[in-house]
N, C-alpha and C positions, 0 to 999 in steps of 0.2 A: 204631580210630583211622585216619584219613586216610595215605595212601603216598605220597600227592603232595606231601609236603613234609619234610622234617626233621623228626625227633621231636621235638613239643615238649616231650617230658622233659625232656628234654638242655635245651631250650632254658630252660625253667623253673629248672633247676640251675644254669646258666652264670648267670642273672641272682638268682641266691639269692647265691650267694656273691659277687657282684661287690656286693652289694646288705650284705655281711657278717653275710648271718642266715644260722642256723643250721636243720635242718628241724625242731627241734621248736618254735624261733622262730617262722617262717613257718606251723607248721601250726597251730599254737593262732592265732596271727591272724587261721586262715582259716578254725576252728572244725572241724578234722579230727583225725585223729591220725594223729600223726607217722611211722605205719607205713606209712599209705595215702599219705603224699606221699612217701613213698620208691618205694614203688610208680609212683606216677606220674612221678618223677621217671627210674626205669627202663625207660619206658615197658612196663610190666606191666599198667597200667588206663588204655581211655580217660575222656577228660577230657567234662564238659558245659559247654556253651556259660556256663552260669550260675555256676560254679564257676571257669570259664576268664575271667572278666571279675571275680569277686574276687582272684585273683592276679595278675592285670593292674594292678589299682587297691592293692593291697599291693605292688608291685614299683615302680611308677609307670613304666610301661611302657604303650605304648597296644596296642589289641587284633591288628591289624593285624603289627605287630612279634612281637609272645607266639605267634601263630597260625603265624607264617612266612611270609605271603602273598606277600613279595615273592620269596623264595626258591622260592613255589612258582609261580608266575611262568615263571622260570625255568627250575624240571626239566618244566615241561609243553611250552617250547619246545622243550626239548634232546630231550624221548620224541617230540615230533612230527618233529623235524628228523632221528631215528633210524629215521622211518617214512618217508623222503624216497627213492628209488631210489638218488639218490646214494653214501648209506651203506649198500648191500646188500655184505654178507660181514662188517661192523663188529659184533661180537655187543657191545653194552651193552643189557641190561635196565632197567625202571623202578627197580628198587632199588639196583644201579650210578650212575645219574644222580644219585637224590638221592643217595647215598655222593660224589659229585664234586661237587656242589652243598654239601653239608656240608663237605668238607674244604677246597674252595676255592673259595669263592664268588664271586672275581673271573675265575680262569676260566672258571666255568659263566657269567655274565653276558656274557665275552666269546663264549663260544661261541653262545650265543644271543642276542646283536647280530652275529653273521658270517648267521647264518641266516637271521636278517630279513633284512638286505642280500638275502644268495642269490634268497630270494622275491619283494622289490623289483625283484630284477636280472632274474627270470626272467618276475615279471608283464611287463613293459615289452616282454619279450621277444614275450610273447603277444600284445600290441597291435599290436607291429610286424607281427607276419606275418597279424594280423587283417586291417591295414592294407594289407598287399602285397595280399592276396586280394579286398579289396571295396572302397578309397577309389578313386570313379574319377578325381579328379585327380591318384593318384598312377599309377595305371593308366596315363592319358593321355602323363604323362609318361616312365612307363620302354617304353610305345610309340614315340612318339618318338623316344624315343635307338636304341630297337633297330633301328629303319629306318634312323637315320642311320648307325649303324656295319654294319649290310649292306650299306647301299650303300658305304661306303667299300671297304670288304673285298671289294665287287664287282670296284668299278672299278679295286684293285689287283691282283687277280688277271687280268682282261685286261691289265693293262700288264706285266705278268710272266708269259702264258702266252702271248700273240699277240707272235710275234715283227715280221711284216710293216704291222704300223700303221704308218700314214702319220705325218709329224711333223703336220698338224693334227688325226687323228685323237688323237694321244696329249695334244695339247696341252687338247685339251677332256677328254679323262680326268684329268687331270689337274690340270684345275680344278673339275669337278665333284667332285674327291673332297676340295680344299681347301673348298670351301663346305661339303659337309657335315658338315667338320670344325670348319670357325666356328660352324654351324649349334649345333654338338652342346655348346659351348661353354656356351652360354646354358640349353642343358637341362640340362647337368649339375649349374651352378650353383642352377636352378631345385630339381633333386631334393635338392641339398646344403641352401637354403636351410627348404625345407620338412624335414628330418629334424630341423634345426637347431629351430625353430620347435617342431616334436613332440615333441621332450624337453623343451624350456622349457614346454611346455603339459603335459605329461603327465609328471609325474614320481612318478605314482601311480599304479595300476592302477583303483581306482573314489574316486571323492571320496564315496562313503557311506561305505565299508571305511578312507578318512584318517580322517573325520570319527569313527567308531566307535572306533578305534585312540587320537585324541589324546584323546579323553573318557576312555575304559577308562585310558591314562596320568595322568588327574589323578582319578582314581577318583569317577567321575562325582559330584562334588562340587565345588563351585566359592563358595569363602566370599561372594568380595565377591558374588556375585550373591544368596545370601542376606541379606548386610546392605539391599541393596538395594529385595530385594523388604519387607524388615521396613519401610524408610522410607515406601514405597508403599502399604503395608497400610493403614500410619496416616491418609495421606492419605483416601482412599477408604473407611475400612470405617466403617457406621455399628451404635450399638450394640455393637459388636466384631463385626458380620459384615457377609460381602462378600456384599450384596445384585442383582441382577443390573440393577433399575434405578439405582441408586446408579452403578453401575459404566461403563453407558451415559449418565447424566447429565455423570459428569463426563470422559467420554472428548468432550463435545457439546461442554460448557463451556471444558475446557483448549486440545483439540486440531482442534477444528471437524468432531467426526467424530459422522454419525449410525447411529444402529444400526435398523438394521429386517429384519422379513421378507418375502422374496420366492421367485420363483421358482427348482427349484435347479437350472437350466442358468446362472442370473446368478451364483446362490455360485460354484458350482465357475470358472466365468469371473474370478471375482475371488479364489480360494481362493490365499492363497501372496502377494498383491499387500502390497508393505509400508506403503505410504500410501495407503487409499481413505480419498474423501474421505463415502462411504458404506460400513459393513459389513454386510451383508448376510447373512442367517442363510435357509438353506429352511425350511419351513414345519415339518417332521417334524424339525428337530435338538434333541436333548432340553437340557433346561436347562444343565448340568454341560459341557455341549460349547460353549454359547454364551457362557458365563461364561469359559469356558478362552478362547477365541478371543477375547473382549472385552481380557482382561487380556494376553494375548500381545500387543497390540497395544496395549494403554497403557503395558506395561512397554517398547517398542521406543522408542517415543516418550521417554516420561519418562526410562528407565535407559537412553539411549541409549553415554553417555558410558561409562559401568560395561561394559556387552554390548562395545562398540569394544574396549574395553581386554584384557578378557577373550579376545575373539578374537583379537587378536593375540598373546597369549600361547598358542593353539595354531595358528599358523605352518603355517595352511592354503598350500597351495602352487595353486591353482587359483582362479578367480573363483567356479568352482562349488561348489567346497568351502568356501568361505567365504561365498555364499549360503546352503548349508545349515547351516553352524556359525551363522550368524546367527541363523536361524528356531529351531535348535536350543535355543540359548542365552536367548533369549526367552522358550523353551517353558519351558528350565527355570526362570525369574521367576515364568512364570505360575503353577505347579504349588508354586512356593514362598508365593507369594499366596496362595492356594486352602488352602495347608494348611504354616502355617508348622513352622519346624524345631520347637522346643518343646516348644509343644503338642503337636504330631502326634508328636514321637519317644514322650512322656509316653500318649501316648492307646494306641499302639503297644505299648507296653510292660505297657500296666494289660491290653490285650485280646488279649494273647498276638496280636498280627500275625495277628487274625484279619480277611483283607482284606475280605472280604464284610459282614460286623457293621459298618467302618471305613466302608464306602461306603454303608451304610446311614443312619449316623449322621451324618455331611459331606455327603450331600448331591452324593456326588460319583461317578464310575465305578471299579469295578474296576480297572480301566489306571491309574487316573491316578492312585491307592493304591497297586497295585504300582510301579508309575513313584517311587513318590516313597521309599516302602521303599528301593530301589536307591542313594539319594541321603542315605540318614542316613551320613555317615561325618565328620563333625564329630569331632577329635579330641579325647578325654575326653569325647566326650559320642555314640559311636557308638551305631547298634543294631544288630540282628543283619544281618550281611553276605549281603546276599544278592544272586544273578545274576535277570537277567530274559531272560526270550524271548520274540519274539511272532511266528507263523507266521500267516499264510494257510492258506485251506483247499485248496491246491495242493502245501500243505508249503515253501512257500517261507519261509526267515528274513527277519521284513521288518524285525526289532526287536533288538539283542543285548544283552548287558553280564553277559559271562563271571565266570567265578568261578575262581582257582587249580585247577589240577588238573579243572575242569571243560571242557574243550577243547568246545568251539563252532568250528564253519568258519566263514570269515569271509564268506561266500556264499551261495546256494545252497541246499540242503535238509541236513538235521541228520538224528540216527538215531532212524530207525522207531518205536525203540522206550522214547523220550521220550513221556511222558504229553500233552505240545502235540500231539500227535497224535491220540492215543488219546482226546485229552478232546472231539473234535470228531462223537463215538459216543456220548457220555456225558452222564448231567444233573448237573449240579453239578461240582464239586470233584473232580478224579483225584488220588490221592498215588501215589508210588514211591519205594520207598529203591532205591536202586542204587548200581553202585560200575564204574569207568572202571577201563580197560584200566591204569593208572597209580597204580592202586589206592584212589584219589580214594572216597569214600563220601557220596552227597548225598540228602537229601530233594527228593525234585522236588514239587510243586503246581501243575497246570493246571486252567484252567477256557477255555471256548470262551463267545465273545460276539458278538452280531450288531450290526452298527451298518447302519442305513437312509442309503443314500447318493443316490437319486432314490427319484420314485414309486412307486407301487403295481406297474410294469408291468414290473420291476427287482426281482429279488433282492435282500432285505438282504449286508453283507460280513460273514464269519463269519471271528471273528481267534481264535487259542488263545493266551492269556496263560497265560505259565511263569512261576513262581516260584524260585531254588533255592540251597538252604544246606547248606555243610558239616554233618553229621551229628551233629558237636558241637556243635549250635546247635539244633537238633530239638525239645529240652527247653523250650527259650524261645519258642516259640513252639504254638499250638492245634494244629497242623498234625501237630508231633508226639507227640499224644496216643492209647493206645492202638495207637500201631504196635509191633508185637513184633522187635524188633532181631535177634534171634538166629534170624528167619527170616533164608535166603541172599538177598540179594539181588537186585535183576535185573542182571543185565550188559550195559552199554546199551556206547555207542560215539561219537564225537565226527561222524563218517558216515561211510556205506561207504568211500569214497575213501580215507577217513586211516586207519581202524579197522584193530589188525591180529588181530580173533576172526575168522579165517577158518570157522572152523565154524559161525558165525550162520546161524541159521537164516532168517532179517529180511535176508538178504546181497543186493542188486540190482547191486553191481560189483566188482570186485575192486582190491586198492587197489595206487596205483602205484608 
């Protein structure tokens, strides 16, 4: 059973009796016996994913709640915010946090909204002195003033160490140290205006890291934009499927937009543009990609009003973060076009989330199966909860959507020793059980993928797509088949930086 959250024993018990059954009530409902849900109610046995969503729907409870997610939410900030320098001498342990997380859960919430601030506070911090070091307009300006308050300091120290100055020698000292104090007036205001400006512009540390942060807040699911892409569907789908000339027909028809292919120094010149009046595909981009691109760009068009709305409810604070939440939000229309909730939760479910059969059968990538996996959290009608990652073959995270107790840095490169790495060595499909410093236990799934982004004279980009579920969900999906649970583990790490297994073997820093 998972450390990173509250027992959901306890938690199953508190909603039995609030619910006024009794466990042999509940266990004959649930087609057990009443000793085994004692058991679990003690937490003595864990729980399976498949068993954890009949008690869910006998409780009338959603999953999300029964699991603890949001609570576990929480002790993963407070175990990270414990790995902070600040808190060096404070001995609380992961199982301390959740004890303080169970017993007071509006504490543990406030304690970890002080620590986001702290990190907000200290990002900004980082900018500024990024900023002292390299903007050279601000350079320019704290040059400036330093000359001017030298020279002041100059020409008072002559008029207080030379006793024998003339009165016009002193009187011209004395107005050159006025001027350069009118002088220094307007720099200062200059340096005040610009700080002023920098926090109105930057009240973020990176507008990816906003952008990733307000999504992961509405649990990258967002209805109306599903209802939405449902209305769109109907429009355009002939047969009941979304044909790829169909699609460019009537993006030509509605919105004066033609589709064709060309050369791809011209895509990528236009890749990202929100109104061409041409879109433009290179010659090498496979079907599944141009469909995705045709429909992100009829949904901006048509679901305009819906995306507007939607993005204003996450209260991007930058033009650029609100570019990207645009493009985002779009994405996700398109991806609910391509493969509505439904059907796709229903197909999910008959094929045990097996992602590669899934993109066999649609017609569609990898990516954008796992992508849409991430996005079942329809309440009463979820599926298995799962995180995604997608790295670069540099190790860089260029993709996130964390899971409880699965700590992901919000930046940067993740630890070594995550199968998104490992799979980049590998053919097919890596699995891992492992289990986080916080006692977290997750099935991980990678696979590495190449996408063709120019000619022949260019490397394809090789991206590793993670998949990843609590442990109690394992069962529900192919993924977890055949893994022998009562081997240990691997003991992986959120990265070096945060991680506190000092004896990793995989260790490249030591953390702060």
């Amino acid at each position: 059973m998972s450390r990173a959250r509250t027992p959901i024993g306890a938690r199953i018990k508190r909603k039995r009796i609030a619910a006024g059954l009794s466990q042999a009530a509940l266990a004959q409902a649930l087609g057990i016996s009443a000793s085994y849900l004692n058991l679990i109610e003690n937490n003595k046995r864990a729980i399976g994913g498949t068993l954890l969503l009949r008690i869910g729907d006998r409780l009338g409870i959603d999953l999300e709640t029964l699991s603890g997610d949001s609570e576990a939410r929480t002790i993963a900030t407070i175990n990270e915010l414990m790995g902070d320098s600040v808190m060096k001498g404070i001995d609380m342990d992961a199982d301390t946090a959740r004890d303080l997380v169970a017993r007071f859960p509006e504490g543990g919430a406030a304690l970890a909204r002080l620590y986001r601030a702290m990190a907000d506070a200290n990002a900004e911090i980082d900018v500024l002195q990024h900023r002292l070091k390299s903007d050279p307009l601000l350079s320019e300006l704290l040059h400036s003033i330093l000359n001017r308050i030298a020279g002041i300091k100059s020409g008072a120290e002559i008029l207080e160490g030379i006793a024998d100055l003339t009165e016009e020698e002193r009187r011209r000292f004395i107005a050159t140290i006025n001027s350069e104090a009118r002088e220094l007036v307007p720099s200062m205001q200059s340096l005040a205006d610009y700080f002023d400006q920098s926090a109105a512009r930057q009240k973020r540390f990176s507008p990816i890291l906003e952008l990733d942060e307000a999504i992961i807040a509405h649990n990258n699911h967002f209805p109306a934009l599903e209802d939405a892409a449902g209305e769109l569907r109907a429009e355009i789908e002939e047969d009941g499927q979304l044909k790829e000339e169909t699609i460019a027909m009537a993006l030509e028809r509605r919105f004066g937009v033609a589709c064709r292919t060309g050369p791809a120094r011209e895509a990528r010149q236009q890749d990202g543009a929100e109104d061409p009046a041409v879109l433009t595909f290179p010659e090498f981009m496979p079907r599944p990609s141009r469909i995705f691109r045709m429909l992100r760009l009829y949904a901006l068009r048509a679901a305009g009003d819906v995306i507007g709305t939607t993005l204003a409810g996450l209260e991007m604070t930058s033009d650029e973060a609100r570019a990207l939440a645009r493009r985002a939000l779009s994405s996700y229309v398109a991806g609910a076009l391509m493969m509505p909730y439904e059907s796709f939760l229903a197909m999910a479910e008959e094929r045990r989330y097996d992602a590669e059969l899934m993109s066999d059968i649609l017609g569609v990538s990898f990516e954008q199966v796992a992508h849409r996996f991430v996005t079942l959290r329809r309440k009463g009608s979820e599926g298995v909860p799962f995180g995604f990652l997608r790295a670069d073959n540099s190790g860089r995270l260029t993709k996130r959507f964390p899971l409880p107790g699965f700590s992901v840095p919000g930046f940067g490169h993740g630890c070594l020793l995550w199968p998104v790495y490992t799979a980049f060595f590998e053919r097919g499909l890596v699995r891992q059980v492992c289990v986080f410093p916080g006692g977290g236990r997750f099935l991980l799934v990678a696979k590495a993928t190449a996408r063709r982004v120019a000619g022949l004279e260019r490397p394809p980009l090789v991206l590793a797509i993670m998949l990843a579920c609590d442990i109690v969900h394992a069962d529900r999906t192919v993924y977890g088949q055949g893994l022998d649970l009562g081997q240990p583990p691997v003991e992986v790490g959120p990265s070096c930086m945060l991680c506190p297994r000092l004896d990793c073997s995989h260790r490249q820093t030591i953390p702060v």
